[in-house]
PyMOL Python script that loads the backbone (N, CA, C, O; Angstrom):
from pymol import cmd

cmd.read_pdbstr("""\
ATOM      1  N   UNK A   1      90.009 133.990 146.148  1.00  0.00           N
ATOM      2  CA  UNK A   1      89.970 134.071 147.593  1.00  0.00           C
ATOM      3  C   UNK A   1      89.194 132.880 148.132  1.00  0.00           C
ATOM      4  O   UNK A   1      88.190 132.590 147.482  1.00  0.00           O
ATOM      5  N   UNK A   2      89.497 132.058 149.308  1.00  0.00           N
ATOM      6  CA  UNK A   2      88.818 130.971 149.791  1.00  0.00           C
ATOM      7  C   UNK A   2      88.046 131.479 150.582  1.00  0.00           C
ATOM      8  O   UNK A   2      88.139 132.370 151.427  1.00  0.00           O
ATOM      9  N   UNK A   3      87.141 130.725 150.174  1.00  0.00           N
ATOM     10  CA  UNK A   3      86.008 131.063 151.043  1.00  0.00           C
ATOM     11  C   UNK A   3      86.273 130.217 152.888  1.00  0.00           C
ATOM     12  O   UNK A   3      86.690 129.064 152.990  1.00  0.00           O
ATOM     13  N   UNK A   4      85.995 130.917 153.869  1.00  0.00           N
ATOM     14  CA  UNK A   4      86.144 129.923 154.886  1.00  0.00           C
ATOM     15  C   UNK A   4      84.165 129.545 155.832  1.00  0.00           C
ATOM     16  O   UNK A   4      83.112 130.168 155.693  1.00  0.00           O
ATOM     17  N   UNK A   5      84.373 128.757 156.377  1.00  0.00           N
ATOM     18  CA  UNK A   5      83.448 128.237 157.074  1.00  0.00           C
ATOM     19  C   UNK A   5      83.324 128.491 158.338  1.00  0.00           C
ATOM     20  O   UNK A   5      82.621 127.809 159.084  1.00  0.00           O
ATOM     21  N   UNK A   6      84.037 129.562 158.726  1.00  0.00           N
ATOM     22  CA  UNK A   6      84.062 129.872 160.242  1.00  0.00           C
ATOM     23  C   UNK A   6      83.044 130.842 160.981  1.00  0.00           C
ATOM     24  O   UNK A   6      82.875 132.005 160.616  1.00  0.00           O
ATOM     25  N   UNK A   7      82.691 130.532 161.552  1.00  0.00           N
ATOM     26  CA  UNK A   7      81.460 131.072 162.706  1.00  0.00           C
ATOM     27  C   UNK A   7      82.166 132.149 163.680  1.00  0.00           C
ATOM     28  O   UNK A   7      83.341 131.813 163.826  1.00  0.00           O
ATOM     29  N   UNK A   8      81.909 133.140 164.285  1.00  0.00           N
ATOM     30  CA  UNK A   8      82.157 133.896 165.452  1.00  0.00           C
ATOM     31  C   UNK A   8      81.892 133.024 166.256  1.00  0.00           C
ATOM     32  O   UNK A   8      82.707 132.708 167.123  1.00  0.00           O
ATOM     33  N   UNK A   9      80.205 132.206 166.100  1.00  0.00           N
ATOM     34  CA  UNK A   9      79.756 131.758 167.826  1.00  0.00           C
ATOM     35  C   UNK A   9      80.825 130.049 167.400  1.00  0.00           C
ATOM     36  O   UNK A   9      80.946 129.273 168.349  1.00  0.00           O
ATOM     37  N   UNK A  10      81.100 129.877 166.835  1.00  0.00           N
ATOM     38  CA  UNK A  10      81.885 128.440 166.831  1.00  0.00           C
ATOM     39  C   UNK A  10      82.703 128.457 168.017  1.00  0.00           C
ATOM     40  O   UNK A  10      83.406 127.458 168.164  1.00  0.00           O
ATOM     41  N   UNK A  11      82.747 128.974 168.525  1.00  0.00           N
ATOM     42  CA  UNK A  11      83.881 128.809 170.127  1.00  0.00           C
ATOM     43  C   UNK A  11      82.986 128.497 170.991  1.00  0.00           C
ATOM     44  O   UNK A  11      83.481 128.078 172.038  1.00  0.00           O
ATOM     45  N   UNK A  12      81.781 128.536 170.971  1.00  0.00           N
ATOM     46  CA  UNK A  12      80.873 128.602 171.684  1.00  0.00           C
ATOM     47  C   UNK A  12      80.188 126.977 171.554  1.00  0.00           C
ATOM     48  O   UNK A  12      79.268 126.544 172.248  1.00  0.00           O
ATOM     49  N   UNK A  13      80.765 126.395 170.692  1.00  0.00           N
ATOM     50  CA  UNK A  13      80.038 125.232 170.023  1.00  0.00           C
ATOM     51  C   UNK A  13      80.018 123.609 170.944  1.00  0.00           C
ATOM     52  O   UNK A  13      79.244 122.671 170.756  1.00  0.00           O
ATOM     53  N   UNK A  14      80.950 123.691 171.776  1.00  0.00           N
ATOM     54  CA  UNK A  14      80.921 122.637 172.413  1.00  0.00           C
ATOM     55  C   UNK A  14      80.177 123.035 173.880  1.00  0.00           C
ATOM     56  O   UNK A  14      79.667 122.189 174.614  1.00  0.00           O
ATOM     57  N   UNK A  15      80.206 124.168 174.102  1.00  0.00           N
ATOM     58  CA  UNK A  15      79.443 124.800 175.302  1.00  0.00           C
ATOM     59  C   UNK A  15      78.134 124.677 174.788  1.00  0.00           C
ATOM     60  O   UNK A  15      77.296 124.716 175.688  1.00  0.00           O
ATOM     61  N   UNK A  16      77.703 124.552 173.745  1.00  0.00           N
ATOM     62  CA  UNK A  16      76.610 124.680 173.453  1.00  0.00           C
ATOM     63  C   UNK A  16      75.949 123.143 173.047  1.00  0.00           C
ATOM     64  O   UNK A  16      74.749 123.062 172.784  1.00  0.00           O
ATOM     65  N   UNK A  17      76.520 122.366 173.031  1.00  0.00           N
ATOM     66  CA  UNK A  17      76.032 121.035 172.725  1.00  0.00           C
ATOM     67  C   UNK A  17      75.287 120.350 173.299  1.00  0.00           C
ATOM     68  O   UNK A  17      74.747 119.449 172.657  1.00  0.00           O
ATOM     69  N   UNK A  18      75.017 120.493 174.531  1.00  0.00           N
ATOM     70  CA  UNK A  18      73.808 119.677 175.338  1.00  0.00           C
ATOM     71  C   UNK A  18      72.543 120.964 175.289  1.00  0.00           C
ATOM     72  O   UNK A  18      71.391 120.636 175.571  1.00  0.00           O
ATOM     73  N   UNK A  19      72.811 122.202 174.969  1.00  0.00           N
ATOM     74  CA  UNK A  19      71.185 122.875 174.817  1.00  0.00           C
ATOM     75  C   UNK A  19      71.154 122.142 172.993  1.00  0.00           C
ATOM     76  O   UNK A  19      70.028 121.786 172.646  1.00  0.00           O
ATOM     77  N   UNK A  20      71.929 122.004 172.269  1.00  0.00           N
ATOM     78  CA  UNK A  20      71.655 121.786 170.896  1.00  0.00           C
ATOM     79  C   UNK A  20      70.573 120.034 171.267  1.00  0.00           C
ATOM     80  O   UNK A  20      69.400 119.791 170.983  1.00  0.00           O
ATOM     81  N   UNK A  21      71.224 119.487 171.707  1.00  0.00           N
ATOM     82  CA  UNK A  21      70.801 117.861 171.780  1.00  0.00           C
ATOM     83  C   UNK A  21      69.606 117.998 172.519  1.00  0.00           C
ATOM     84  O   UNK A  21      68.809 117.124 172.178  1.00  0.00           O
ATOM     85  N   UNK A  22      69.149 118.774 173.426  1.00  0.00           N
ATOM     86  CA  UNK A  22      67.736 119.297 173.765  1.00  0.00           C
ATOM     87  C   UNK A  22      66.886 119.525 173.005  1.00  0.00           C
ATOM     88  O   UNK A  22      65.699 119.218 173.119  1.00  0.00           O
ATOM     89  N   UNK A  23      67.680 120.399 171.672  1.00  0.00           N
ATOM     90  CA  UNK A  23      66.312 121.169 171.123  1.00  0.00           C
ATOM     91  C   UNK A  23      66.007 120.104 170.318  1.00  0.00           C
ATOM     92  O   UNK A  23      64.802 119.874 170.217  1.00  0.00           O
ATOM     93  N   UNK A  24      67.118 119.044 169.425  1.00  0.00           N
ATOM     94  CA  UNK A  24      66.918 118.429 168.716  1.00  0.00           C
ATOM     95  C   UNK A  24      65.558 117.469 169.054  1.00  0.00           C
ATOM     96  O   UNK A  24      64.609 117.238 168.305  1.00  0.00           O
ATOM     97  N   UNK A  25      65.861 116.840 170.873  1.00  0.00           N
ATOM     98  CA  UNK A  25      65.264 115.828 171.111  1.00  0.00           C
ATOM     99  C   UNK A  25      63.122 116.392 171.380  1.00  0.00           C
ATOM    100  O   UNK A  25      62.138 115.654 171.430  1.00  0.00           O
ATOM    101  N   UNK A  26      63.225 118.025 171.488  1.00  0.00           N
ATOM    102  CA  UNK A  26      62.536 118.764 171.364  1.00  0.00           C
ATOM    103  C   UNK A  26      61.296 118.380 169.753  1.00  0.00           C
ATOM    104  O   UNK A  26      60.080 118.199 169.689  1.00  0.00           O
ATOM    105  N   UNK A  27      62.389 118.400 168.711  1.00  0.00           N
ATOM    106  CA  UNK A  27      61.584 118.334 167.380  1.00  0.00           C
ATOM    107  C   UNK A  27      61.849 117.147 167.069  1.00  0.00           C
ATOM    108  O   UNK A  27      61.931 116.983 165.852  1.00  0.00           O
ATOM    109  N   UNK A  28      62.042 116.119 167.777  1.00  0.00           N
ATOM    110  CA  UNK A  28      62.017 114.926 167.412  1.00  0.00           C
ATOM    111  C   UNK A  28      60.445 114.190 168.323  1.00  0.00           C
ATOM    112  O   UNK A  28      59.825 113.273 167.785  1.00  0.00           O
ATOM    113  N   UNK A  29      59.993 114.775 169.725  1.00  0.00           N
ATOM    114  CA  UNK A  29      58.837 115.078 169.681  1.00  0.00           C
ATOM    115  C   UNK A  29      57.997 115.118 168.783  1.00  0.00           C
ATOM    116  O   UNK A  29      57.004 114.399 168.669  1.00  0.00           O
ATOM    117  N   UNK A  30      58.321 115.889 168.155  1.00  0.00           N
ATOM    118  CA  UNK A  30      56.887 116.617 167.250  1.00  0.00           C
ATOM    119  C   UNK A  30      57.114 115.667 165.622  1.00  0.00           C
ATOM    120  O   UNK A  30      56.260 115.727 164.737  1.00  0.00           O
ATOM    121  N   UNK A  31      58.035 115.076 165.526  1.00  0.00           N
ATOM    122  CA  UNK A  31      58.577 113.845 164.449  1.00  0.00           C
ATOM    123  C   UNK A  31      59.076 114.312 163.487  1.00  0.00           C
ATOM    124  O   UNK A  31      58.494 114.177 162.411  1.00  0.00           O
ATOM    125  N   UNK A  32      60.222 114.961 163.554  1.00  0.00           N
ATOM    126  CA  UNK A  32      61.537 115.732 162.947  1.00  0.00           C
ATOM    127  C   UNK A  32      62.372 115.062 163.535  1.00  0.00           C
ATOM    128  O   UNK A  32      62.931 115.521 164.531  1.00  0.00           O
ATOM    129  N   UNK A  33      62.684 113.676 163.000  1.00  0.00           N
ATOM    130  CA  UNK A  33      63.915 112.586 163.854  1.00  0.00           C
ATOM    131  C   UNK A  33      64.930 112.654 162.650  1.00  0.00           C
ATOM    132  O   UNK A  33      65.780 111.763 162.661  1.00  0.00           O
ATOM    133  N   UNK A  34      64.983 113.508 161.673  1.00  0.00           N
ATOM    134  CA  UNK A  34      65.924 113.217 160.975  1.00  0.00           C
ATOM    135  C   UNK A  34      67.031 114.195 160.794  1.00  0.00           C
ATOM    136  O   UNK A  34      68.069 113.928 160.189  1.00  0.00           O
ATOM    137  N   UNK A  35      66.701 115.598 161.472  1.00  0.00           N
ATOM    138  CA  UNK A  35      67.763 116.346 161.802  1.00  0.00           C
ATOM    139  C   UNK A  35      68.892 116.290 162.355  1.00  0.00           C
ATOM    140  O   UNK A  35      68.742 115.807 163.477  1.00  0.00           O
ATOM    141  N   UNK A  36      69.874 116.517 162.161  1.00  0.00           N
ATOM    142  CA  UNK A  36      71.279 116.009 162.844  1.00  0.00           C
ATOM    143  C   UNK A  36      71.312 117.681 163.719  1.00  0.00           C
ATOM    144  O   UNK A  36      70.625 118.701 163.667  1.00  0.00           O
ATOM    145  N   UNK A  37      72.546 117.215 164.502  1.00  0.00           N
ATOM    146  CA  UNK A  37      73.496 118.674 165.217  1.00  0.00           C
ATOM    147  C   UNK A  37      73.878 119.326 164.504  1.00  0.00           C
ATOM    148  O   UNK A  37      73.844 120.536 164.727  1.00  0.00           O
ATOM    149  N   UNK A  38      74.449 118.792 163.245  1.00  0.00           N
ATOM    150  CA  UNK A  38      75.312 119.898 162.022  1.00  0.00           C
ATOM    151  C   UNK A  38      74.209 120.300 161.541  1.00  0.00           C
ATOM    152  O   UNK A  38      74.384 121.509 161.387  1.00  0.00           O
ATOM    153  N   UNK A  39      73.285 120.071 161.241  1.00  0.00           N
ATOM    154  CA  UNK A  39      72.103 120.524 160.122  1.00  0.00           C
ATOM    155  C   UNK A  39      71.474 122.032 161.100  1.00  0.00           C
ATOM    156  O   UNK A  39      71.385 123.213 160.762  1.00  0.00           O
ATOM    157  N   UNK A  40      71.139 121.347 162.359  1.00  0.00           N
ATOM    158  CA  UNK A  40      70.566 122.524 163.373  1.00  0.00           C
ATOM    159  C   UNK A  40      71.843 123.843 163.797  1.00  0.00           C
ATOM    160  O   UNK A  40      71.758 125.067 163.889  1.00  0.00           O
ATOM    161  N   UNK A  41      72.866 122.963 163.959  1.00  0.00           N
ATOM    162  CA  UNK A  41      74.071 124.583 163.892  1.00  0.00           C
ATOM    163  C   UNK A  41      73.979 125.391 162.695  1.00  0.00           C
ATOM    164  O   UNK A  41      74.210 126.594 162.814  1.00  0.00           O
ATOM    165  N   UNK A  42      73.655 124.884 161.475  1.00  0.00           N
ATOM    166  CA  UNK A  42      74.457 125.602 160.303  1.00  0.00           C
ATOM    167  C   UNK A  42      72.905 126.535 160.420  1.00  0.00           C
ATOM    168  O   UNK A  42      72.941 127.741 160.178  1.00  0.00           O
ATOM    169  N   UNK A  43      71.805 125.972 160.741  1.00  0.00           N
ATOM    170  CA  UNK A  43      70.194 126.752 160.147  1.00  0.00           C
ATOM    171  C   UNK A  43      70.443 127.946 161.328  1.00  0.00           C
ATOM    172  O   UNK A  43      69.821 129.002 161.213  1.00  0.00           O
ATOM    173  N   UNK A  44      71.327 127.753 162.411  1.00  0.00           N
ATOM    174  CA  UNK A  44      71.389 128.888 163.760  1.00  0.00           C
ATOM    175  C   UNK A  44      72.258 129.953 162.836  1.00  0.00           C
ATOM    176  O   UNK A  44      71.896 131.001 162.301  1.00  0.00           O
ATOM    177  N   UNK A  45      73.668 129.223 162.854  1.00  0.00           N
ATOM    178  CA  UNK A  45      74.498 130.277 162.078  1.00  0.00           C
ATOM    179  C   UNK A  45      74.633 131.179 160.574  1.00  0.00           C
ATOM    180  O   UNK A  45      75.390 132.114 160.312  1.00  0.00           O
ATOM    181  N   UNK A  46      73.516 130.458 159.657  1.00  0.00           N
ATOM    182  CA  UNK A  46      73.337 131.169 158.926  1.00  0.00           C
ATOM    183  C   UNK A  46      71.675 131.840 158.936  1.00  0.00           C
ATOM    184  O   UNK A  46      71.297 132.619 158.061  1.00  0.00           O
ATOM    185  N   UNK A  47      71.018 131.497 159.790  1.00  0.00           N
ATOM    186  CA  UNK A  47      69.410 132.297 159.776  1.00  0.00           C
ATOM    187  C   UNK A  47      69.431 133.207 160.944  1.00  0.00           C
ATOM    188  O   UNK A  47      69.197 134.411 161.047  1.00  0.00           O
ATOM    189  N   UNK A  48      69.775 132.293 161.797  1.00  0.00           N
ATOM    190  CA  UNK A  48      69.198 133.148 163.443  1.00  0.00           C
ATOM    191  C   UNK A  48      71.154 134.238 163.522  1.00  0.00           C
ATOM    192  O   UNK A  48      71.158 135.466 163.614  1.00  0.00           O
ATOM    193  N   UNK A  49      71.879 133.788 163.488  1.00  0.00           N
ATOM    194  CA  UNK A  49      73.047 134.389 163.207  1.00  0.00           C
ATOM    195  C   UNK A  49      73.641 134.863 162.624  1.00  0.00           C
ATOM    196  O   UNK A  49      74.781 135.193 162.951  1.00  0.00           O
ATOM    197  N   UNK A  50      73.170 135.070 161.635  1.00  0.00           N
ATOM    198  CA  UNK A  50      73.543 135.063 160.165  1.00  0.00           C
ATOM    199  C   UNK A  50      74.805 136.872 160.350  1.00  0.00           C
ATOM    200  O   UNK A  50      75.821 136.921 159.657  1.00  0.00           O
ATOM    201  N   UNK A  51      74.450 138.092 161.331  1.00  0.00           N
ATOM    202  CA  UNK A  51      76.057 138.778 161.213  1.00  0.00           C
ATOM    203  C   UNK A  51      75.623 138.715 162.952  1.00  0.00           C
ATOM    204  O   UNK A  51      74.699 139.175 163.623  1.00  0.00           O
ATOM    205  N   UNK A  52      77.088 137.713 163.284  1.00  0.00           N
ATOM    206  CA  UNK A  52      77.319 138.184 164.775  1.00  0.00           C
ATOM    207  C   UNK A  52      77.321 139.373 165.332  1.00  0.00           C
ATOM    208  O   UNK A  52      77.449 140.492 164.833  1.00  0.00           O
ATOM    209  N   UNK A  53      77.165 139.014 166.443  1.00  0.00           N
ATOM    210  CA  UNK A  53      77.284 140.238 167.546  1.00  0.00           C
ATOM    211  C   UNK A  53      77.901 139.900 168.698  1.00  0.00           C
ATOM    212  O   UNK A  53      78.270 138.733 168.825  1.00  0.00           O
ATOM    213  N   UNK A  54      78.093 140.698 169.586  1.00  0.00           N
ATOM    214  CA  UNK A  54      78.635 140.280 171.196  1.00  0.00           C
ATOM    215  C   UNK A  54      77.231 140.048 171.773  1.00  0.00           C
ATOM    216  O   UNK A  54      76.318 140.816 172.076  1.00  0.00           O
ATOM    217  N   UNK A  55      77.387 138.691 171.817  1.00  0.00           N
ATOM    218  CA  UNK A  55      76.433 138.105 172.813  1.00  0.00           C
ATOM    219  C   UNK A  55      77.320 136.979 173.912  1.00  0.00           C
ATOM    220  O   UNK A  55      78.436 136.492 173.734  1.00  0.00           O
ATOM    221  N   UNK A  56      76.449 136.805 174.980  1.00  0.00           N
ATOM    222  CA  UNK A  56      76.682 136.044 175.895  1.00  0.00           C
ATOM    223  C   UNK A  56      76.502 134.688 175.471  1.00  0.00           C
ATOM    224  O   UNK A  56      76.077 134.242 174.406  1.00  0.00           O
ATOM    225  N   UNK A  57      76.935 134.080 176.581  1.00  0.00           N
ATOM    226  CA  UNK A  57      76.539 132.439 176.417  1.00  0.00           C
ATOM    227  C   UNK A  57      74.871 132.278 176.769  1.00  0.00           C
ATOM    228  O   UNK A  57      74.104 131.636 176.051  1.00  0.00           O
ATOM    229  N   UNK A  58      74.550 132.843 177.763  1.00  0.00           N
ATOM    230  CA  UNK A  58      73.147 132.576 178.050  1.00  0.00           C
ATOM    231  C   UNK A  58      72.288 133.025 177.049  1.00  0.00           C
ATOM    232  O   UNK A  58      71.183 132.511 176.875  1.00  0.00           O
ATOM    233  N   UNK A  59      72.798 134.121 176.252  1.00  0.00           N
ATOM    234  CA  UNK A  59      72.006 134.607 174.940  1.00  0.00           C
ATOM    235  C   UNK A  59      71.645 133.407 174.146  1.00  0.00           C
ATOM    236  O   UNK A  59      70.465 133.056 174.160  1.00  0.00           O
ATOM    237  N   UNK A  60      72.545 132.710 173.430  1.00  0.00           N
ATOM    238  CA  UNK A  60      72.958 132.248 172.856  1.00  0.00           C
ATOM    239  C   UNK A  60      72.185 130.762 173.163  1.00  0.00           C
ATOM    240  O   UNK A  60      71.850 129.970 172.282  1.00  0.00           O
ATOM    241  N   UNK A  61      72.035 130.624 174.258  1.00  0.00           N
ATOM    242  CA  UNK A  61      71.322 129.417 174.791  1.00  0.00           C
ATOM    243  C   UNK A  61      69.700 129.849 174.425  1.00  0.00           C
ATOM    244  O   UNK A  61      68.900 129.069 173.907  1.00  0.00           O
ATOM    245  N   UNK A  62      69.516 130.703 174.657  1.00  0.00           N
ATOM    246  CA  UNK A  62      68.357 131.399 174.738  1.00  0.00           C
ATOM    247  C   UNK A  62      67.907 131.383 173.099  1.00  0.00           C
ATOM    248  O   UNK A  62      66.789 130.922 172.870  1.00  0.00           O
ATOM    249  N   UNK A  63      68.540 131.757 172.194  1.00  0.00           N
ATOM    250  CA  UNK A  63      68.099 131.690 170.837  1.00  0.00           C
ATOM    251  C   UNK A  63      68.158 130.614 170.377  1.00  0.00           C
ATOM    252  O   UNK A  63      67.643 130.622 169.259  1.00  0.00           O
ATOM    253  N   UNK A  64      68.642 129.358 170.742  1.00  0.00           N
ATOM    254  CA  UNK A  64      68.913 128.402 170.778  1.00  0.00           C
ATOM    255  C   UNK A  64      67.288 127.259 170.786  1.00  0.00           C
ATOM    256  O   UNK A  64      66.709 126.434 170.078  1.00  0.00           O
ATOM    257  N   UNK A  65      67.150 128.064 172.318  1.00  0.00           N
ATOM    258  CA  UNK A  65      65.804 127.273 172.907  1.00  0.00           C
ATOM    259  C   UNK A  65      64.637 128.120 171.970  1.00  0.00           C
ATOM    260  O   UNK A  65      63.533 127.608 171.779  1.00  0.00           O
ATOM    261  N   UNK A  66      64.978 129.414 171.426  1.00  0.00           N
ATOM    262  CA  UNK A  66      63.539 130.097 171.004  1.00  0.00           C
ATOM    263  C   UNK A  66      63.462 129.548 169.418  1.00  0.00           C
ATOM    264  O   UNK A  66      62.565 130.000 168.707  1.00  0.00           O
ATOM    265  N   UNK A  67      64.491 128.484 168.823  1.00  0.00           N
ATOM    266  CA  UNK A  67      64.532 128.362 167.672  1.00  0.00           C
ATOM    267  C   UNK A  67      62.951 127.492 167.167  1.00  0.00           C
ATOM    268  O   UNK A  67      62.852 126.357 167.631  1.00  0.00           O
ATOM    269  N   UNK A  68      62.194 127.804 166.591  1.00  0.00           N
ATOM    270  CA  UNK A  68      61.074 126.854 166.357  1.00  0.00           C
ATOM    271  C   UNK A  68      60.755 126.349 165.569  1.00  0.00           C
ATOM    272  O   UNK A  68      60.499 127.101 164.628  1.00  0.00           O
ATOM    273  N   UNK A  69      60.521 124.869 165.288  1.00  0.00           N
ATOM    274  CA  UNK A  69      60.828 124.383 164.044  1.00  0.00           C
ATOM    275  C   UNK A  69      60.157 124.789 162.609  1.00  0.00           C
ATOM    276  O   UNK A  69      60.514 124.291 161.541  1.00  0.00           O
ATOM    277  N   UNK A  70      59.253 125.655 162.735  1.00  0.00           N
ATOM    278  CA  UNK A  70      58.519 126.350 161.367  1.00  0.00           C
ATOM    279  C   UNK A  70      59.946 127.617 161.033  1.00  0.00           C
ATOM    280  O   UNK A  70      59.970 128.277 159.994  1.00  0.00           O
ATOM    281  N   UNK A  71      60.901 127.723 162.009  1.00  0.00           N
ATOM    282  CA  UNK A  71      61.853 128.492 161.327  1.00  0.00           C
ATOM    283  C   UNK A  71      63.156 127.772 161.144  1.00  0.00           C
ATOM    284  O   UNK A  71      64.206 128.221 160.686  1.00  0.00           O
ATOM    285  N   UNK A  72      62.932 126.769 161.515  1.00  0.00           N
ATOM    286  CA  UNK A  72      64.113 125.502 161.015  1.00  0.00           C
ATOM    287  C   UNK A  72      63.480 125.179 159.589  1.00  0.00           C
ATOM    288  O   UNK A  72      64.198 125.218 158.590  1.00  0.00           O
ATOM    289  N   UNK A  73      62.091 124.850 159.502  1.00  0.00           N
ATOM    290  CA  UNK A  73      61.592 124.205 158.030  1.00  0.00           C
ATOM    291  C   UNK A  73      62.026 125.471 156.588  1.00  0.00           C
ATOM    292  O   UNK A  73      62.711 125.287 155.581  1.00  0.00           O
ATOM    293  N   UNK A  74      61.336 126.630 157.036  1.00  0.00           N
ATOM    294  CA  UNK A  74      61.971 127.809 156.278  1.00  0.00           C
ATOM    295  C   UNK A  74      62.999 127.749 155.565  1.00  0.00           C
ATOM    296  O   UNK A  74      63.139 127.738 154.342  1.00  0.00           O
ATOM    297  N   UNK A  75      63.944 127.699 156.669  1.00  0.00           N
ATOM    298  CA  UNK A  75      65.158 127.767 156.428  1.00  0.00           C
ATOM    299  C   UNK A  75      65.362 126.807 155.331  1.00  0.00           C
ATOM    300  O   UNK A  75      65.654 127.215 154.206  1.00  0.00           O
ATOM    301  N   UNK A  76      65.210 125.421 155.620  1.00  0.00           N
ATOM    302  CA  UNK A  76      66.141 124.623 154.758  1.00  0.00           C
ATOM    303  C   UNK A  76      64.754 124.671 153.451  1.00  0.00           C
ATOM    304  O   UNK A  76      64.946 123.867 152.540  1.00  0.00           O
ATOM    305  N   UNK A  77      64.107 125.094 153.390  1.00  0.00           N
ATOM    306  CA  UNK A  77      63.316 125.623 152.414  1.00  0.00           C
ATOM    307  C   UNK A  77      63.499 126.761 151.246  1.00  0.00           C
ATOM    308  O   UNK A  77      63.415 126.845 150.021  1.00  0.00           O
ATOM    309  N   UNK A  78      63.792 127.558 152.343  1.00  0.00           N
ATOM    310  CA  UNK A  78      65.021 128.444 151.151  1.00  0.00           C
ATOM    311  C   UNK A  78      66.585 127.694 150.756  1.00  0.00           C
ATOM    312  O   UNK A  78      67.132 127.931 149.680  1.00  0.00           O
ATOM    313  N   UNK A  79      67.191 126.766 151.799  1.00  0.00           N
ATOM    314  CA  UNK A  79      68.364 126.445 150.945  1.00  0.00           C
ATOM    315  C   UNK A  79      68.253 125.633 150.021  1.00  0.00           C
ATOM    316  O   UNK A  79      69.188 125.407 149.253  1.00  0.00           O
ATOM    317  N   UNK A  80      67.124 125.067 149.935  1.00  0.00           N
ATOM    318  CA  UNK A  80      66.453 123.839 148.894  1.00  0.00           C
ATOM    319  C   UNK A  80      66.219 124.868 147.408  1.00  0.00           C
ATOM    320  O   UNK A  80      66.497 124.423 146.294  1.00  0.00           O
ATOM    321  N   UNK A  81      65.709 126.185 147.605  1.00  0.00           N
ATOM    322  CA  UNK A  81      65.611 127.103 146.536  1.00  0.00           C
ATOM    323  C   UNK A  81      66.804 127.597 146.121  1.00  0.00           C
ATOM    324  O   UNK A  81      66.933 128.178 145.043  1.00  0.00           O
ATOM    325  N   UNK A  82      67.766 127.395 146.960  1.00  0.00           N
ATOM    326  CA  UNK A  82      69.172 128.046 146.700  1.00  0.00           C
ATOM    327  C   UNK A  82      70.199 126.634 145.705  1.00  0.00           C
ATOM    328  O   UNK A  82      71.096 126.742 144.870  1.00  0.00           O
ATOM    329  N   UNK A  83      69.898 126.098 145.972  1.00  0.00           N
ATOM    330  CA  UNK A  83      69.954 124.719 145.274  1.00  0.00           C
ATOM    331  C   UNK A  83      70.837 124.605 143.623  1.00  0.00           C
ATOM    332  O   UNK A  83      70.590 125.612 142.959  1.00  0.00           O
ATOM    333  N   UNK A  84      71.417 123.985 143.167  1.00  0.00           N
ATOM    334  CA  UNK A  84      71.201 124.081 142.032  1.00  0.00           C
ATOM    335  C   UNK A  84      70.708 123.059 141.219  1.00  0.00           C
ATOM    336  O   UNK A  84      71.233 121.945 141.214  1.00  0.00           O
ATOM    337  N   UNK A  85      69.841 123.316 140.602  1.00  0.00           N
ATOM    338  CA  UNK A  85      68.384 121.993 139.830  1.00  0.00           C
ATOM    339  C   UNK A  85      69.179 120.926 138.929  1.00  0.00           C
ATOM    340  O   UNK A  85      69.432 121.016 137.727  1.00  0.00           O
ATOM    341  N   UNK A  86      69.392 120.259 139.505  1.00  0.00           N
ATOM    342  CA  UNK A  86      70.408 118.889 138.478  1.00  0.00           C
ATOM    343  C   UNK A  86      69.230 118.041 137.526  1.00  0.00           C
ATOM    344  O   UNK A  86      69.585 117.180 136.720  1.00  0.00           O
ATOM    345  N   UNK A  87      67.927 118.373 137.717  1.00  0.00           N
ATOM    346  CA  UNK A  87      67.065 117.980 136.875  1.00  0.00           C
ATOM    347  C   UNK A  87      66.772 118.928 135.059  1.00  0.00           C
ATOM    348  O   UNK A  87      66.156 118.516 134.076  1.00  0.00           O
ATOM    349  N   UNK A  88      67.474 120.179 135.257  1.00  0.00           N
ATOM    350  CA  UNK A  88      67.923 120.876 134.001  1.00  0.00           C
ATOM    351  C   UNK A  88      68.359 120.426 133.025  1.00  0.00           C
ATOM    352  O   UNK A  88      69.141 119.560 133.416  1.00  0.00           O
ATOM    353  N   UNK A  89      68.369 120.451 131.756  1.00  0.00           N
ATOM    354  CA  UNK A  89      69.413 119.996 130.849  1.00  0.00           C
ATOM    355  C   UNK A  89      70.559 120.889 130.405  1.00  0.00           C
ATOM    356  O   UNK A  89      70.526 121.949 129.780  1.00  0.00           O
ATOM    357  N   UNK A  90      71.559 120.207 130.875  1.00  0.00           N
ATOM    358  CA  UNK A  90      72.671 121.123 130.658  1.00  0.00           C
ATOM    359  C   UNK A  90      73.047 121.543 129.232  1.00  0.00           C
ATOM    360  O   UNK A  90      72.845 120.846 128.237  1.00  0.00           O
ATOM    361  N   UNK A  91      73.736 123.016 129.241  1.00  0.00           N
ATOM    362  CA  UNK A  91      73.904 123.564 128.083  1.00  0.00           C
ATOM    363  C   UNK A  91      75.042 123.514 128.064  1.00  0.00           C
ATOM    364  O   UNK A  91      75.488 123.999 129.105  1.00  0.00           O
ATOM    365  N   UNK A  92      75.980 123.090 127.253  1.00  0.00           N
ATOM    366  CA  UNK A  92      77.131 123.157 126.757  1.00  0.00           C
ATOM    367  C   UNK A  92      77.080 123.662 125.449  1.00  0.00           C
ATOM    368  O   UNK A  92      78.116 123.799 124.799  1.00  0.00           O
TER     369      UNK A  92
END
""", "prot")
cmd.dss("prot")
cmd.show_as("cartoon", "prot")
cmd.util.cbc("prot")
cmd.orient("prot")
């Protein structure tokens, strides 16, 4: 079975692009200049989103703006643990 990459809020994604480029320019403040838009959607849709619901657009803006970067760092902190260690020696 393929796995797909699709979001519920992904319809929502171009409506949502100037609060995204906010928050970015937000933690680029604080000197987190190396985050992209894709990096900050995927940490929304799989942490803060992780099983949709019916939410609004203003919701959505709203979790958006409450995202804070100690739960952006987390995040890619656990996907860094989720990882797989290419420093191992492989067993064949």
């Amino acid at each position: 079975m393929k796995e797909t990459n699709y979001h519920a809020y992904d319809l929502f994604r171009s409506d949502l692009t100037p609060v995204l480029q906010s928050k970015l320019e937000e933690f680029q403040l604080f000197g987190y200049d190396t985050i992209s838009e894709n990096e900050l959607w995927e940490c929304l849709t799989k942490k803060m989103w992780k099983r949709p619901e019916s939410k609004m657009l203003h919701q959505l803006v709203n979790d958006v703006y409450s995202l804070a970067i100690t739960d952006y760092m987390s995040y890619i902190t656990i996907e860094a643990y989720k990882a797989p260690n290419y420093f191992l020696e492989r067993k064949d």
